[in-house]
Every structure is written in structure tokens, then in C-alpha cells.
DOGU-12554 format. One line per field, with one value per residue: x, y, z of N, C-alpha, C in turn; residue number from 1. Coordinates in nm, 3 decimals, always signed. Each point is the difference from the previous one (the first is absolute). Example, Ala and Ser with C-alpha at 12.3 -4.5 7.8 and 13.67 -1.06 7.14 Angstrom:
n.east	c(+1.319_-0.035)
n.north	c(-0.569_+0.105)
n.up	c(+0.780_-0.072)
ca.east	c(-0.089_+0.082)
ca.north	c(+0.119_+0.119)
ca.up	c(+0.000_+0.006)
c.east	c(+0.090_-0.077)
c.north	c(+0.120_+0.109)
c.up	c(+0.000_+0.073)
resi	c(1_2)
# end
This chain:
n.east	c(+3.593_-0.115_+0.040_-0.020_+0.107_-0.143_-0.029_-0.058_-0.052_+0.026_-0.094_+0.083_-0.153_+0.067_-0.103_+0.111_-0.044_-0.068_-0.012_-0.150_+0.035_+0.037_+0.147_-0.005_+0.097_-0.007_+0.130_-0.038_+0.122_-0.103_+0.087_+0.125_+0.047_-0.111_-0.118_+0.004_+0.020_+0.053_-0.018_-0.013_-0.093_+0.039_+0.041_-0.108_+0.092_+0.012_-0.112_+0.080_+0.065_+0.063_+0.110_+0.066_+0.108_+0.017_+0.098_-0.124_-0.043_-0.001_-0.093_-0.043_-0.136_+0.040_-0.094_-0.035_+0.143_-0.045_+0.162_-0.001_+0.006_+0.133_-0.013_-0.070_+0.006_+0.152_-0.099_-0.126_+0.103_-0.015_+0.052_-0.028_+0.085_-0.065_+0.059_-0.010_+0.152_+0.037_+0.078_+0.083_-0.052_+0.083_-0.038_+0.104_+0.036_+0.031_-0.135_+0.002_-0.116_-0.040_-0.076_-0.031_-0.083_-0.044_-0.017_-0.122_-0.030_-0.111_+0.046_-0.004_+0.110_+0.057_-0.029_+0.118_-0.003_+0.005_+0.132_-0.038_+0.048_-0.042_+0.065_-0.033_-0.007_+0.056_+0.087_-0.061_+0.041_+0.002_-0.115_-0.009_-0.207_+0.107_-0.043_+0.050_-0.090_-0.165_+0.114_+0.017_+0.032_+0.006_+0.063_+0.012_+0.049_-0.008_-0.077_+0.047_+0.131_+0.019_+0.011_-0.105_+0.026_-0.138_+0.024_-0.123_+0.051_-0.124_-0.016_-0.125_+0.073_+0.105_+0.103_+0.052_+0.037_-0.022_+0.049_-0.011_+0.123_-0.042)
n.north	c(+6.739_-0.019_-0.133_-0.018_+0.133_+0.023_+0.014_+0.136_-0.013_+0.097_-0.041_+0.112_+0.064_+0.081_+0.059_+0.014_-0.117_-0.041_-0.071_+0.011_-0.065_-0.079_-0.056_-0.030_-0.025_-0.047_+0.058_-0.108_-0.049_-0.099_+0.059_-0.036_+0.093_+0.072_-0.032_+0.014_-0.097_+0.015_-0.025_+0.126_+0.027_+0.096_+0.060_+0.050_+0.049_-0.087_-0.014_-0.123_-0.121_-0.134_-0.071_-0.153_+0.031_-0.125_+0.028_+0.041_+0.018_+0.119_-0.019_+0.147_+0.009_+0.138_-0.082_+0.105_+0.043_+0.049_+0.013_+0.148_+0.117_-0.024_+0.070_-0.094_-0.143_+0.126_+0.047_-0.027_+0.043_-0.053_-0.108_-0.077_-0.065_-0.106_-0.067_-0.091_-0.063_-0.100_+0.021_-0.092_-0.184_-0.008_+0.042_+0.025_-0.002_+0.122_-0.010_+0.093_+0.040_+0.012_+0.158_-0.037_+0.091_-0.054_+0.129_-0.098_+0.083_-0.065_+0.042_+0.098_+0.006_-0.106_+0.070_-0.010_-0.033_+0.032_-0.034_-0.045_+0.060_-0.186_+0.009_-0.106_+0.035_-0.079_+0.037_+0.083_+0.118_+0.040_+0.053_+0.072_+0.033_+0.103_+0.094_+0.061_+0.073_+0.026_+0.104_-0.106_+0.028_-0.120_+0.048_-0.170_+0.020_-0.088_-0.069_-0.114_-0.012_-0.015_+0.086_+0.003_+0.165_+0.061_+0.137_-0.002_+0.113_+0.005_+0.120_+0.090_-0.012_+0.108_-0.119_-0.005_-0.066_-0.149_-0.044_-0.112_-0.065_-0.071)
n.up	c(+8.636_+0.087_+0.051_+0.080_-0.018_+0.001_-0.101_+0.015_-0.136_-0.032_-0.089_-0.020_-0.064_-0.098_-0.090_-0.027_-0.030_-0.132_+0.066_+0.002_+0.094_-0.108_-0.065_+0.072_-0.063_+0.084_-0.008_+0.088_-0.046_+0.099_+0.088_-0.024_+0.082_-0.092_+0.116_-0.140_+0.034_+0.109_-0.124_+0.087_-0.058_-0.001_-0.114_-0.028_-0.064_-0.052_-0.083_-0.015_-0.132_+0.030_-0.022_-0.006_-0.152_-0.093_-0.037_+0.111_-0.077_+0.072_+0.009_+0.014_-0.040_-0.069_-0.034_-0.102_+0.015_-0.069_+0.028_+0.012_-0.088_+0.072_-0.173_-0.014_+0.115_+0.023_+0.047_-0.087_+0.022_+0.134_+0.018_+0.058_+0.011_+0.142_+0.015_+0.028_+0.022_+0.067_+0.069_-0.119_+0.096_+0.115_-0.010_-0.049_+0.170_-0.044_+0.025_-0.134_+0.006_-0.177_-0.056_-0.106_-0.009_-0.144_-0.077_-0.078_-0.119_-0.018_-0.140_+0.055_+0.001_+0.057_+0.086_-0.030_+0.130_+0.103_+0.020_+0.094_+0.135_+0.009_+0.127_-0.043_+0.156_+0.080_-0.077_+0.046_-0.006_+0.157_-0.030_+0.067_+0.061_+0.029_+0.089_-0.074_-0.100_+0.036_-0.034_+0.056_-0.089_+0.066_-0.120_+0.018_-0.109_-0.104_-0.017_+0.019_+0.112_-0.085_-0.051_-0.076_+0.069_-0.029_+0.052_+0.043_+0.087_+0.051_+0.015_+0.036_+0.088_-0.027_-0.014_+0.111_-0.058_+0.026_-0.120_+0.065_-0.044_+0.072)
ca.east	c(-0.123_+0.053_+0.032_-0.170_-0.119_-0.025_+0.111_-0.098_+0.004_-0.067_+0.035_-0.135_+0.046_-0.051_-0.025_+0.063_-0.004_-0.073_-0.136_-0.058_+0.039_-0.100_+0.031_+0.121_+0.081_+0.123_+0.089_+0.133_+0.031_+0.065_+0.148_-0.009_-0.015_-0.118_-0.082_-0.121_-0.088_+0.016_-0.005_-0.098_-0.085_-0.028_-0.084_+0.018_-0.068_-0.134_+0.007_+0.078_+0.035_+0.147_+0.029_+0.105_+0.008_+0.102_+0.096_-0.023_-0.112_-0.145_-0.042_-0.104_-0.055_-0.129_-0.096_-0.106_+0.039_-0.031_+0.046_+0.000_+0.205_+0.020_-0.075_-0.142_+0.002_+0.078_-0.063_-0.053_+0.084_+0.066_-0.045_+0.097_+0.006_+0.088_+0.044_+0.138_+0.033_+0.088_+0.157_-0.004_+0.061_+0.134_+0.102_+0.113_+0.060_-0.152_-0.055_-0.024_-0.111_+0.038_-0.139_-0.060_-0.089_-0.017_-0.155_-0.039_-0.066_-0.054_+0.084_+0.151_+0.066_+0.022_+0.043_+0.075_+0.013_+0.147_+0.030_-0.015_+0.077_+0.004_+0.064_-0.068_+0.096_-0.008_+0.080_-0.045_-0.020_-0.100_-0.001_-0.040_+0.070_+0.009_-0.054_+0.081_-0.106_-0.105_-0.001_+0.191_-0.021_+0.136_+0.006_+0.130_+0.008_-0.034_-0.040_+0.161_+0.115_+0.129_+0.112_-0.034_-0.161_+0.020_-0.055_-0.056_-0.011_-0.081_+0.010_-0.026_+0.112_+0.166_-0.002_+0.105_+0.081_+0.085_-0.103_+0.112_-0.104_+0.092)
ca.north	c(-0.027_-0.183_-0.099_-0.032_+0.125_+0.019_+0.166_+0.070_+0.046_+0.095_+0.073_+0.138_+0.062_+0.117_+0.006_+0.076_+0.044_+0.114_-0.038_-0.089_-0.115_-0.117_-0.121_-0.003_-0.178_-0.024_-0.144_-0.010_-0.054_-0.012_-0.108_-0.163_-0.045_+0.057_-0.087_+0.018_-0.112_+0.120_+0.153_+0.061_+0.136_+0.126_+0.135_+0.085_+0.151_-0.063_-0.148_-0.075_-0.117_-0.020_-0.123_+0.017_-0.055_-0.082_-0.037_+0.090_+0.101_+0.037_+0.098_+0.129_-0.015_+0.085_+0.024_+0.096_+0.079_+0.123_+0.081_+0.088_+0.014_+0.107_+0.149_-0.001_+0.010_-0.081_-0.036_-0.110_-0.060_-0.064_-0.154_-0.071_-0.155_-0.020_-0.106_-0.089_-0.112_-0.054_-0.099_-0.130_+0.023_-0.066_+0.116_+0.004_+0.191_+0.078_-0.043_+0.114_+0.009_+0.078_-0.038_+0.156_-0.010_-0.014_+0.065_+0.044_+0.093_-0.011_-0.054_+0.107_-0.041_+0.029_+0.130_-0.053_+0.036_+0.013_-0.149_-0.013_-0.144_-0.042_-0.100_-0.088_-0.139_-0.010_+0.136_+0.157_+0.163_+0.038_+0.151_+0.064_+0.131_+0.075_+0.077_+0.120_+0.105_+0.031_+0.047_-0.043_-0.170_-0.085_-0.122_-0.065_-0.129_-0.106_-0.072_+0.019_+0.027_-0.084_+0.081_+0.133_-0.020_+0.102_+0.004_+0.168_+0.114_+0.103_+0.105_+0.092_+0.129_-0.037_-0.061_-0.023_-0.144_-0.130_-0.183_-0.116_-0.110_-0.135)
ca.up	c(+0.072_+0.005_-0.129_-0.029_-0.029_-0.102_-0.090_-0.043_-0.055_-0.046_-0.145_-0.054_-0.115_-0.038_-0.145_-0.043_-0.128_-0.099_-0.017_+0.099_+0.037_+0.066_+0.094_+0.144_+0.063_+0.090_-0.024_+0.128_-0.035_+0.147_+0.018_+0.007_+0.169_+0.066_-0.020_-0.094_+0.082_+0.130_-0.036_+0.033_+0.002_+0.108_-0.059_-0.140_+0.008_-0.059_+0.033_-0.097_+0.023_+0.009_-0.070_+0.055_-0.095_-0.018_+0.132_+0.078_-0.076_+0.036_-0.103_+0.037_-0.157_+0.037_-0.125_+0.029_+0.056_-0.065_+0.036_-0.114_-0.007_+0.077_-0.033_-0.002_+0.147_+0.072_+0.167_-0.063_-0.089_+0.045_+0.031_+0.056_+0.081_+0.111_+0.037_+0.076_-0.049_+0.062_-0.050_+0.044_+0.104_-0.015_-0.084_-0.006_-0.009_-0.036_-0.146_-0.051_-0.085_-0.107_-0.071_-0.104_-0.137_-0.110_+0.059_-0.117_+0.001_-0.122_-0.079_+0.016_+0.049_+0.157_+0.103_+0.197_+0.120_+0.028_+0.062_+0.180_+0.033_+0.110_+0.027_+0.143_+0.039_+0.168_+0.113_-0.032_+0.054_+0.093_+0.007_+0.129_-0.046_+0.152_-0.014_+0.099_+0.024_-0.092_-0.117_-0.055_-0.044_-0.092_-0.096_-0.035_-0.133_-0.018_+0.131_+0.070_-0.085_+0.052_-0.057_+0.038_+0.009_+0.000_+0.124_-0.020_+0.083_-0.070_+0.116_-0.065_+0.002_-0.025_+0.140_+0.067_+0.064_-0.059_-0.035_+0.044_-0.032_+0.070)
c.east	c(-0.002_-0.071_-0.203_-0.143_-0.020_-0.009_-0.152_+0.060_-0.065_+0.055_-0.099_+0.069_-0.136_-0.012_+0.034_-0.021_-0.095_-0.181_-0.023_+0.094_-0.173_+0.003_+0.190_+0.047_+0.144_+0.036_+0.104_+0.095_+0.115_+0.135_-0.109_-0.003_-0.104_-0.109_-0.146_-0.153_-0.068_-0.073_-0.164_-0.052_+0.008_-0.110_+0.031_-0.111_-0.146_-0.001_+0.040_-0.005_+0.083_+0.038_+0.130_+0.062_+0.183_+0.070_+0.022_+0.010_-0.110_-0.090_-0.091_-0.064_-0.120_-0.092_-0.062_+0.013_+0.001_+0.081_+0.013_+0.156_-0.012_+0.015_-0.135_-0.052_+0.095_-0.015_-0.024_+0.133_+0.100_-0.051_+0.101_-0.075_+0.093_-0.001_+0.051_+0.022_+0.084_+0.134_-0.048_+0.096_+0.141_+0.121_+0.129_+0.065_+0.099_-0.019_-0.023_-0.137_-0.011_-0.138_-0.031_-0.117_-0.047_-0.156_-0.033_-0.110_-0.102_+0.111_+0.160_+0.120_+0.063_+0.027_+0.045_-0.003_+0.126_+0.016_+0.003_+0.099_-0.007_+0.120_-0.030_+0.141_-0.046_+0.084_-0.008_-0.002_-0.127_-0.042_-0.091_+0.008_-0.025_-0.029_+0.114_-0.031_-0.090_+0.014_+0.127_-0.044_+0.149_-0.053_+0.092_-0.005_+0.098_-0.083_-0.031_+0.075_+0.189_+0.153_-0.007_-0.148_-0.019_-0.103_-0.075_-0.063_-0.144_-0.054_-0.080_+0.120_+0.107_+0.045_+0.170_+0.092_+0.060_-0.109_+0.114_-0.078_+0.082_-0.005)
c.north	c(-0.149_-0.053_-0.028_+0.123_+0.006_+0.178_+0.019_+0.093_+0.139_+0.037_+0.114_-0.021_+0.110_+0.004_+0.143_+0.074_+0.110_-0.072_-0.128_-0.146_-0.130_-0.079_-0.022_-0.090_+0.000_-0.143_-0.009_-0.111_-0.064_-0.076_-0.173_+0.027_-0.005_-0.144_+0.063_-0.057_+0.158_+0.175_+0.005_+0.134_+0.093_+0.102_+0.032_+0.106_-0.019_-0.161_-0.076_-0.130_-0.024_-0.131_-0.022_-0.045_-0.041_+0.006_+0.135_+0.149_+0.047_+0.111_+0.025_+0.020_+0.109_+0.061_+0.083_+0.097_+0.132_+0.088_+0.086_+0.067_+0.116_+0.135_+0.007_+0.039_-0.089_-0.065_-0.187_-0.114_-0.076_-0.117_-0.091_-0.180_+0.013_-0.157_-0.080_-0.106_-0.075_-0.074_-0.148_+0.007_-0.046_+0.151_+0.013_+0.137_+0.016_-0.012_+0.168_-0.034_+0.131_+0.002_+0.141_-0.081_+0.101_+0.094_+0.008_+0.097_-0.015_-0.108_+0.043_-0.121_-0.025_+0.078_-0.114_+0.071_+0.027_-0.138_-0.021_-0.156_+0.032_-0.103_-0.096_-0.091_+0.024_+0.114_+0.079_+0.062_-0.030_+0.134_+0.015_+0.138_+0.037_+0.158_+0.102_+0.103_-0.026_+0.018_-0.044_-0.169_-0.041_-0.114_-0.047_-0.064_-0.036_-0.100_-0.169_+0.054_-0.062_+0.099_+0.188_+0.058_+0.175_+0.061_+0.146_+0.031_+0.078_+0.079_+0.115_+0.102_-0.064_-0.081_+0.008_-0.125_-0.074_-0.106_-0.068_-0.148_-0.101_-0.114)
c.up	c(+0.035_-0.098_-0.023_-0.001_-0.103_-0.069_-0.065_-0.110_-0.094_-0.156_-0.010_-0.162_-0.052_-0.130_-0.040_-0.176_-0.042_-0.003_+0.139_-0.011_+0.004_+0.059_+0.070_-0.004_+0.077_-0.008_+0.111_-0.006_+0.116_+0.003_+0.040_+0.169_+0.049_-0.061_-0.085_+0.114_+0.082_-0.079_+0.064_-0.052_+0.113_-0.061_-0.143_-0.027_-0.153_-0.053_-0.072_+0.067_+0.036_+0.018_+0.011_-0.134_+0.028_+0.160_+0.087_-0.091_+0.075_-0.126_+0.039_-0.077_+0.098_-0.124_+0.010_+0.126_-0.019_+0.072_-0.032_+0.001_+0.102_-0.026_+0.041_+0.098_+0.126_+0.114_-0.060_-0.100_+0.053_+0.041_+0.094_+0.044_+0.062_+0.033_+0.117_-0.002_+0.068_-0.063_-0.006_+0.115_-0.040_-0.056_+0.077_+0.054_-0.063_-0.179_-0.020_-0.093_-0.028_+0.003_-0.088_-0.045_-0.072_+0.002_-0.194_+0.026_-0.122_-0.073_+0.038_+0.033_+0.136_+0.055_+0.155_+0.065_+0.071_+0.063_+0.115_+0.001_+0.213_+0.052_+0.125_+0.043_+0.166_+0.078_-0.061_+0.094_+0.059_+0.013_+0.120_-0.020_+0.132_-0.049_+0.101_+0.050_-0.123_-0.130_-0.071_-0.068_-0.116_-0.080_-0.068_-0.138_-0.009_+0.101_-0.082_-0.118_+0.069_+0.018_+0.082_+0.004_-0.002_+0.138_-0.038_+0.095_-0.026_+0.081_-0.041_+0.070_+0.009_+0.126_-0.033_+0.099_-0.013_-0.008_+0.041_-0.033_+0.037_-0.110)
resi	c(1_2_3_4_5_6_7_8_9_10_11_12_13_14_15_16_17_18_19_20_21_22_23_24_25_26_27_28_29_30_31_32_33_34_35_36_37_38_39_40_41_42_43_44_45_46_47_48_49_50_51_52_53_54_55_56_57_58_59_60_61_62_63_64_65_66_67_68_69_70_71_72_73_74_75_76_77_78_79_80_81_82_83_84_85_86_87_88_89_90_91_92_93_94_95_96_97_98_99_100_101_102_103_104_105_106_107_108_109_110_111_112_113_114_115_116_117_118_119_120_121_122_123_124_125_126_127_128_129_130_131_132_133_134_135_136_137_138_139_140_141_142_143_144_145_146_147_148_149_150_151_152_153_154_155_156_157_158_159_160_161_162_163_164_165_166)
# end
């Protein structure tokens, strides 16, 4: 992505366990590329603090969250923060930014997230999307990508042809 977008973030999490959830802590534990300074609020699915600790630490502090466990009521047992954050400037192509966090549950122990990774630099993959017919749509990954890339065809009926790629 380029070097000066800024990256929206989404942590969900769910109370899985055996009893009401009170309190929610998220722990984001930002690469050194990303500017702590730049972190913006988007949403949350209820209401909490948040704070930036030691060396780009974000922390989600949802008190009195009374989540309840997903036997109880799974519809009610889900939560989320959304975020965004900008690169420091100057970065290096291509810089790779790493990010998990850390979801407490009451006292429980950490529950992670899965790991997301971004790559910012100036030459990247141009995507355009062209339209062949209504019901035909292409999608390219990696975006960018230097090496290789994968291409998907999606069609509600069987198609017949050639992809060419200059």
C-alpha cells in the first residue's frame, strides 16, 4: 500500500467461556513503523477507554461490559474495536508491518488474534477493475506483489477460454 496510508483496523472478540464477561482488555502491541501519535477511533461495539502504554502499547479497556458467554446468548457475545493508524513517514520499500493482539477476558489468560501483515512502498500493483460481463468478476492477490500472484475467475456458470497476462 503506499507509503503514507493510513491501515484501519478491526479486532472482534467473543466470550466464549462459562460465565458473563465484565471486563475486556485489548492489548495492541504496534510495530515500531506505525505512528502511536496518528491512532484514531472508528467504532466499538460498546464503550471503553484507551491509552497509549510504554513503547506503542494500545490498550482497549472495556469496563462493565457485561458480556454474556456464547451458551447463554450467542447473538449478545460478541464485541469488537476498530481503529486507524498511520505509518511513520520516510519508510523504506518495502517496509512489512506485522500486527496481533492480545484479547483478556476478566482474569483468563490471553486469547490472540490472528496476525495481519501490510506492505507499504511506491510500486505497487495497479488494479482496475474492468467489467466483461455483469456477472463475471476478477480477483488478483497478492496486492502488491513482486514474484507471483494469484488470479480468481468467478462466474455463476461454467466458462470456457484463456486468461493472458502481458
Amino acid at each position: 500500500i503506499p507509503k503514507d496510508q493510513e491501515i484501519e483496523y478491526l479486532i472482534r472478540f467473543q466470550n466464549t467461556g462459562t460465565d458473563t464477561a465484565f471486563t475486556v482488555i485489548v492489548l495492541d502491541t504496534l510495530s515500531k513503523d506505525l505512528n502511536p501519535a496518528t491512532m484514531r477511533p472508528i467504532g466499538s461495539s460498546h464503550a471503553y477507554s484507551w491509552q497509549v502504554l510504554g513503547e506503542g502499547v494500545l490498550q482497549f479497556v472495556f469496563n462493565n461490559i457485561l458480556l454474556p458467554d456464547s451458551n447463554v446468548n450467542e447473538a449478545a457475545s460478541h464485541g469488537y474495536i476498530k481503529f486507524a493508524i498511520k505509518p511513520r513517514p520516510n519508510l523504506p520499500d518495502p517496509t512489512r508491518v506485522e500486527n496481533q493482539a492480545a484479547i483478556f477476558f476478566d482474569f483468563n489468560a490471553a486469547v490472540m488474534t490472528n496476525r495481519t501483515w501490510h506492505t507499504f512502498g511506491e510500486h505497487y500493483l495497479n488494479v482496475s477493475n474492468v467489467t466483461f460481463r455483469p456477472d463475471l468478476s476478477l480477483q488478483v492477490w497478492p496486492n502488491p506483489t513482486s514474484t507471483e500472484a494469484t488470479f480468481f475467475l468467478k462466474s455463476p456458470q461454467p466458462l470456457q477460454g484463456r486468461l493472458r497476462v502481458f
